[in-house]
N, C-alpha and C positions, 0 to 999 in steps of 0.2 A: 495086652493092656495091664497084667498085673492085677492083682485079686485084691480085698479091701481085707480084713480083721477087726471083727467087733469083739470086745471084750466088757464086759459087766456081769456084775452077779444076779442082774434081774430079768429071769428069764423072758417074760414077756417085750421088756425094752429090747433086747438081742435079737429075738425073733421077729420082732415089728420093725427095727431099723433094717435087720437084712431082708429080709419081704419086701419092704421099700426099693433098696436098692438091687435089687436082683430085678424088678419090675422094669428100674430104670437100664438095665443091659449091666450092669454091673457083677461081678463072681465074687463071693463073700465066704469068709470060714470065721465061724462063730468059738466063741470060749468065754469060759463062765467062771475062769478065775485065773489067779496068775502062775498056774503051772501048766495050766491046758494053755495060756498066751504063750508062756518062752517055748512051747515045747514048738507050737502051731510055728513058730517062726525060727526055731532050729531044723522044720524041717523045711519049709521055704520062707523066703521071704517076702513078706507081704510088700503091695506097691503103697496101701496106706493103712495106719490103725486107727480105730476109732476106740479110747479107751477112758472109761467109768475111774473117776479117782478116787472114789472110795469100793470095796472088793470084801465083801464078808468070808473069810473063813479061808485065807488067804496071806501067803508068807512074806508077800509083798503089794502092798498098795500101789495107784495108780501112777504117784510121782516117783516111787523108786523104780517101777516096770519101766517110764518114760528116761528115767537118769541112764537105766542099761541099756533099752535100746536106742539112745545117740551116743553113747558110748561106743558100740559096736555096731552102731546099722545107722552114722547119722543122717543117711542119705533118704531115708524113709518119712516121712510127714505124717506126725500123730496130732490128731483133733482129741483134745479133752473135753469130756460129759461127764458134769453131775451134778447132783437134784439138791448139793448142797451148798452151791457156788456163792462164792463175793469174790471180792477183789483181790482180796490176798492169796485165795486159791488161784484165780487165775493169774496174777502176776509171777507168782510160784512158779506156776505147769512153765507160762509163757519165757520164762528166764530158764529154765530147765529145758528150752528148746521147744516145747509144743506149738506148732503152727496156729494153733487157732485153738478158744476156747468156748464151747459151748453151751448153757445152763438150763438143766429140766424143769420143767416140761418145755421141752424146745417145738420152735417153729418147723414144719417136715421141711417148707420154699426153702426157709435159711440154713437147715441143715444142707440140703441138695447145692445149694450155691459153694458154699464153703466145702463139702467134696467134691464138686467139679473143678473147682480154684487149685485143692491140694490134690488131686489128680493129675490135673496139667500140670502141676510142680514137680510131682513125680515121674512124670511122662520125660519132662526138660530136662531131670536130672538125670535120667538113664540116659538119653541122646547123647547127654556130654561125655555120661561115662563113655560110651559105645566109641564116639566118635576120638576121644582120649587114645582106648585100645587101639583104634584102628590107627593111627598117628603112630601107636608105638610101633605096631605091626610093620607098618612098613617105613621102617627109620633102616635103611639097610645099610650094610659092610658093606665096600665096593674096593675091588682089588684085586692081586695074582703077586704082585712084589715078596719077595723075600722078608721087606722090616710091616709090611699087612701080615703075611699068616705068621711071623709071631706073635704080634699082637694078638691075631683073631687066637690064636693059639692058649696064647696069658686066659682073656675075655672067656673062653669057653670054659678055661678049670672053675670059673670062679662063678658061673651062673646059678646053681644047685646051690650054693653054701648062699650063708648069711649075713655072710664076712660084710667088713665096711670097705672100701676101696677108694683108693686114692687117685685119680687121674691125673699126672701130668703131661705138659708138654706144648707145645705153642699153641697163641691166640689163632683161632682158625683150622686148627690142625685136626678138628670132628673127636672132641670129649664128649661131646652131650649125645652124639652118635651112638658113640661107645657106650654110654650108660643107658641108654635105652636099650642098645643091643643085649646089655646083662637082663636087663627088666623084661623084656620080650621072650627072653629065651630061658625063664626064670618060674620058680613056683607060685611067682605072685602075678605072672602074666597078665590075669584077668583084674587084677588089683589096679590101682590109679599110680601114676607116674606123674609127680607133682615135683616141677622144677623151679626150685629160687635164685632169684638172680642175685647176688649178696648186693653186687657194685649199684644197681638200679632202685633199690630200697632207700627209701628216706632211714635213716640212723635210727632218727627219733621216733620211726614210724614199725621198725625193724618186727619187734617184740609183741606187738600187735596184731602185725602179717603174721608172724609164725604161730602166736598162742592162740589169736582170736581173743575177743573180748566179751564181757557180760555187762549190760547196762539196764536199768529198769524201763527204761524206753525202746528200747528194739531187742529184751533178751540175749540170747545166745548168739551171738555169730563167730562159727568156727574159722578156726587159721589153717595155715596150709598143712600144720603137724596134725592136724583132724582128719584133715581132706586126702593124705598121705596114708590113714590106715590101714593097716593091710597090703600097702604097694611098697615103691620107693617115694623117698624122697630123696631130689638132687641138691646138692648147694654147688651154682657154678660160681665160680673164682670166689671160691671161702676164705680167701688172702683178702677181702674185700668188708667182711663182715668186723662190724663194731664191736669192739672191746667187751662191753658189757654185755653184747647178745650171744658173746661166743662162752663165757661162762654159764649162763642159763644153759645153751644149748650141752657145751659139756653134764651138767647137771642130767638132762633129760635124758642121753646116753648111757647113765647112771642108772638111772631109776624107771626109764621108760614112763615115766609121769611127770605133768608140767599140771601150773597153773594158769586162767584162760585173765589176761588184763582184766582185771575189777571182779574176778571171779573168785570165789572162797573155797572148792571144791576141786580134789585131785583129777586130773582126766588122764586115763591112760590110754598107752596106744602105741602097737605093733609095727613098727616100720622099720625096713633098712637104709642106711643111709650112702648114701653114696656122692663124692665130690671130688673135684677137679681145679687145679690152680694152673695159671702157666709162668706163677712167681717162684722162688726158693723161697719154701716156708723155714727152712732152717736160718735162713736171714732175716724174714719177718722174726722169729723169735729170736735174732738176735737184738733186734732194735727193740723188743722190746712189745712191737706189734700184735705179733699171735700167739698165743697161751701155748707152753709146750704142751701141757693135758691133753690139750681139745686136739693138737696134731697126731700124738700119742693113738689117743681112742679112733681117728679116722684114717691114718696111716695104716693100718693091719694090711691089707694088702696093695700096696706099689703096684699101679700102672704106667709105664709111659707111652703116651701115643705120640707115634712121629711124624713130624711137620714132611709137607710133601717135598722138602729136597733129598729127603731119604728114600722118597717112593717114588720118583719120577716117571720110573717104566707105567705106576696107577693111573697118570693121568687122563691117555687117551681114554680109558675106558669109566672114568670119573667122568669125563667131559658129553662122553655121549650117554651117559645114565642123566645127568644135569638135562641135555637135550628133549631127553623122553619126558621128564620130568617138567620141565617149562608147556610140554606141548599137552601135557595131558591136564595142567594146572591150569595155566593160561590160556592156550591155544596158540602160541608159539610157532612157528614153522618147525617140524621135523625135520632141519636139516641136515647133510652127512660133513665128515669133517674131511677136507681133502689131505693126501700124504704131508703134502709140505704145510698146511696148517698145525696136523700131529705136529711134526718136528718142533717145529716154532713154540707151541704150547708146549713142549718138552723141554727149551730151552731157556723159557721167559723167569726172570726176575717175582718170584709171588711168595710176598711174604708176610701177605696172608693166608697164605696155603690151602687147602679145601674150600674155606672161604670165598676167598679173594679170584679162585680160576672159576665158581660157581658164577660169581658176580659177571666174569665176563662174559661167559656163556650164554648170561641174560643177555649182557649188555649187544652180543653180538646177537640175536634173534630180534632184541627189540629193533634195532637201530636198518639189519639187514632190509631188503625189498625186494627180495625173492626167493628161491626154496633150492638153488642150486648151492651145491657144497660149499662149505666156509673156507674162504681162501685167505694166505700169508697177510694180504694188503690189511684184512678185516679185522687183522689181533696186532698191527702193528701201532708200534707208539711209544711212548716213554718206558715202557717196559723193556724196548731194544735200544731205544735212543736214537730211532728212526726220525727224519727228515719225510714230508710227506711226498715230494720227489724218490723216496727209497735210498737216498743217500746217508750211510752211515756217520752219525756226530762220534769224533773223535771225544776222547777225553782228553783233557790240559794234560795230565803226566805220557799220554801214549805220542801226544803229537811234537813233542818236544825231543823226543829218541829218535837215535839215530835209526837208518831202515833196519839194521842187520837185531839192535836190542827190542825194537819196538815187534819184529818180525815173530823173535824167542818170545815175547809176552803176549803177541796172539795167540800162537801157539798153544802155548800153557794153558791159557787161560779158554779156549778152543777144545782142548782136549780135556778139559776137566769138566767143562759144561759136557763134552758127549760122555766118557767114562759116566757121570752120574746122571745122565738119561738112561744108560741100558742097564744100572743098577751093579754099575763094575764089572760089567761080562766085557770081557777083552777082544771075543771074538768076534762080537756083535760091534763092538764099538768099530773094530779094524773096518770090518764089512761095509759099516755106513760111510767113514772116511775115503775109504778105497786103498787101505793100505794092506801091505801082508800080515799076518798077526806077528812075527817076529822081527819086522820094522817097525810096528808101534810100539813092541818092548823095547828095543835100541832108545825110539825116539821119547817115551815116556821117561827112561831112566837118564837120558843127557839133558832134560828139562827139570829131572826133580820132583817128578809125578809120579806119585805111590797110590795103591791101593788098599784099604783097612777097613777090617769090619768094624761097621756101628748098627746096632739094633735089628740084628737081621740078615741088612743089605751089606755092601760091600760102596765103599765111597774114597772117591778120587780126592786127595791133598797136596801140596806140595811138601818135599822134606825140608828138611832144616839145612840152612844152604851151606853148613861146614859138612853136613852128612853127602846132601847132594856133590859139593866139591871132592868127596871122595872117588 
């Protein structure tokens, strides 16, 4: 449950409020000024404080004890006590973040309501946190492809350092994976991973979300750059974020200190940054769009994550982690994928990559009515350009060729979809076709079918057709 901390200089209030609550099942650690407070809560952290705003003989009073610890602990809920209250002390404490205010000689009922209240508050904030970490924990990698473990490769130099990192690479293609993957396997693990969506943010509302605000009517309410201390913070598609919020935020990369909307008072705060586009931010700042600075400061280390036509060989084993996944979330059927569904999912049109083969996966559990293997008929559809008869829709350009050109454009077009299924293994590709390995090279090179590495893997193209005519 978390222990309380009473703090005042009056020995008998300290000892009579903790007697109280210890009676009520409560664990309490008592301090009697404010170096026995920061000390008591450098060595743990208390679940609530209860702290006296005037402190005799002491290097800090009760509102600047309360300013440091929401600074650095704002997840903790402090009740202010003292025998010298009005209104402007407690609108003070209450804008300075104190959950509640209470005034000597206090009520014991009303004291006990208002720590059961900030108890359960702190009870709901550790659940979140918990349930946060456990979300990151298990945000997995999934893969064996050549253009994965470089990636996972890039992802592992950079989890140790501090560095800011840059994600690119298509919509779908598992950024937010990836930076969870840094944060999970990071020194701030147990720290909070707080993701903003730049594109989803009101503009107008942007500056608010991030700093949080201070109003005389509801105090304090921190923003996500609070709620990020100590962990990361994401910004996905930061190609998305408004002009004027990407200057502030350059500034706060600066200075590691921002100001909270309607607040007068610096707040600092330790976080890493980390973000992801799947635009060229070199073009946004050409138009004008994205501040070179802020790209500058977030650029320090280049990732790209590659969209799944460079991982193809990942998919089966993406497809059935999705599976386990639905069935343990949902309750989904567990079902298995049969060989010729693999293929098919190896060779389907997704471009929304990670994404978009997740979506089917659902789509294919939901829709299924029984628990026997997922078969060809069950992924087929505009993604093949399948007839619900199984009869293949020509396209206008192919059905207009003669047999012998439209025959060479199967082909090609045939063999480049398997080439980037097996990740440009030649030998695996012969083997599925049924060809010898040194007929497919004949037949690859009279079509103009190369192979070259990108990001890893190795990926089938055709040549340039005065190269190919050679």
């Amino acid at each position: 449950m978390g222990d309380i901390l009473i703090t005042d200089d009056e020995r008998d209030i300290r000892e009579l409020v903790g007697d109280i609550l210890r009676d009520e099942g409560f664990s309490v650690r008592l301090a009697a000024n404010s170096e026995e407070c920061m000390g008591a809560i450098d060595d743990e952290k208390p679940a609530l404080m209860i702290l006296d705003i005037w402190l005799k003989d002491s290097a800090m009073d009760g509102i600047d004890i309360l300013k440091s610890v929401k600074r650095d602990h704002p997840e903790i809920p402090v009740v202010i006590i003292s025998g010298h209250g009005n209104i402007e002390i407690a609108v003070a404490a209450i804008k300075q973040g104190a959950y509640d205010f209470i005034e000597k000689p206090f009520n014991i009922d009303q004291l006990l309501v208002v720590i059961r209240r900030a108890m359960e508050t702190s009870r709901l904030r550790r659940e979140n946190t918990e349930l946060r970490r456990k979300d990151v924990s298990t945000a997995e990698m999934i893969g064996t492809s050549a253009a994965f473990k470089a990636l996972k490769s890039q992802l592992d130099k950079v989890t140790k350092s501090n560095g800011r990192v840059m994600l690119t690479g298509p919509a779908g293609a598992g950024k937010e994976v990836a930076a969870r993957y840094i944060h999970a396997n990071s020194n701030r693990s147990t720290a909070p991973f707080v993701s903003v969506n730049s594109a989803s943010i009101e503009p107008e509302r942007m500056e608010e979300v991030l700093f949080g605000r201070e109003t005389n009517e509801r105090g304090v309410e921190p923003g996500l750059l609070e709620e990020a201390h100590g962990g990361v913070l994401y910004f996905d598609e930061i190609a998305d974020m408004p002009m004027g919020t990407q200057s502030k935020i350059l500034r706060v990369l600066v200075d590691q200190q921002f100001q909270r909307v309607g607040g007068g008072e610096k707040v600092r705060v330790d976080i890493r940054v980390i973000s992801s586009t799947n635009r060229d931010l070199e073009a946004e700042i050409e138009a004008g769009s994205f501040r070179q600075e802020l790209y500058h400061r977030l650029n320090v280390v280049p990732i790209r994550v590659p969209g799944l036509e460079e991982r193809r060989e990942d998919i089966p084993e993406l497809a059935v982690h999705f599976i386990e996944g639905f069935n343990t979330s949902q309750g989904l059927p567990q079902r298995e994928l049969s060989d010729d569904a693999v293929a098919l999912l190896q060779t389907m049109h997704l471009p929304g990559n990670v994404r978009q083969l997740k979506n089917v996966i659902e789509r294919v559990l939901i829709l299924g009515e029984n628990s026997d293997p997922i078969l060809p008929r069950e992924l087929e559809g505009v993604e093949r350009g399948e007839t619900e008869d199984g009869r293949v829709v020509l396209s206008g350009a192919l059905a207009t060729l003669p047999l012998r050109e439209a025959r060479e454009l199967f082909e090609r077009e045939y063999l480049l979809t398997q080439i980037n299924r097996f990740g440009g293994n030649i030998s695996r590709t012969a083997t599925f076709v049924g060809m010898e390995r040194s007929a497919l090279h004949r037949k690859l090179k009279s079509l103009g079918v190369v192979t070259s590495s990108k990001a890893g893997s190795r990926v089938a193209h055709i040549e340039d057709a005065a190269q190919a005519a050679e």
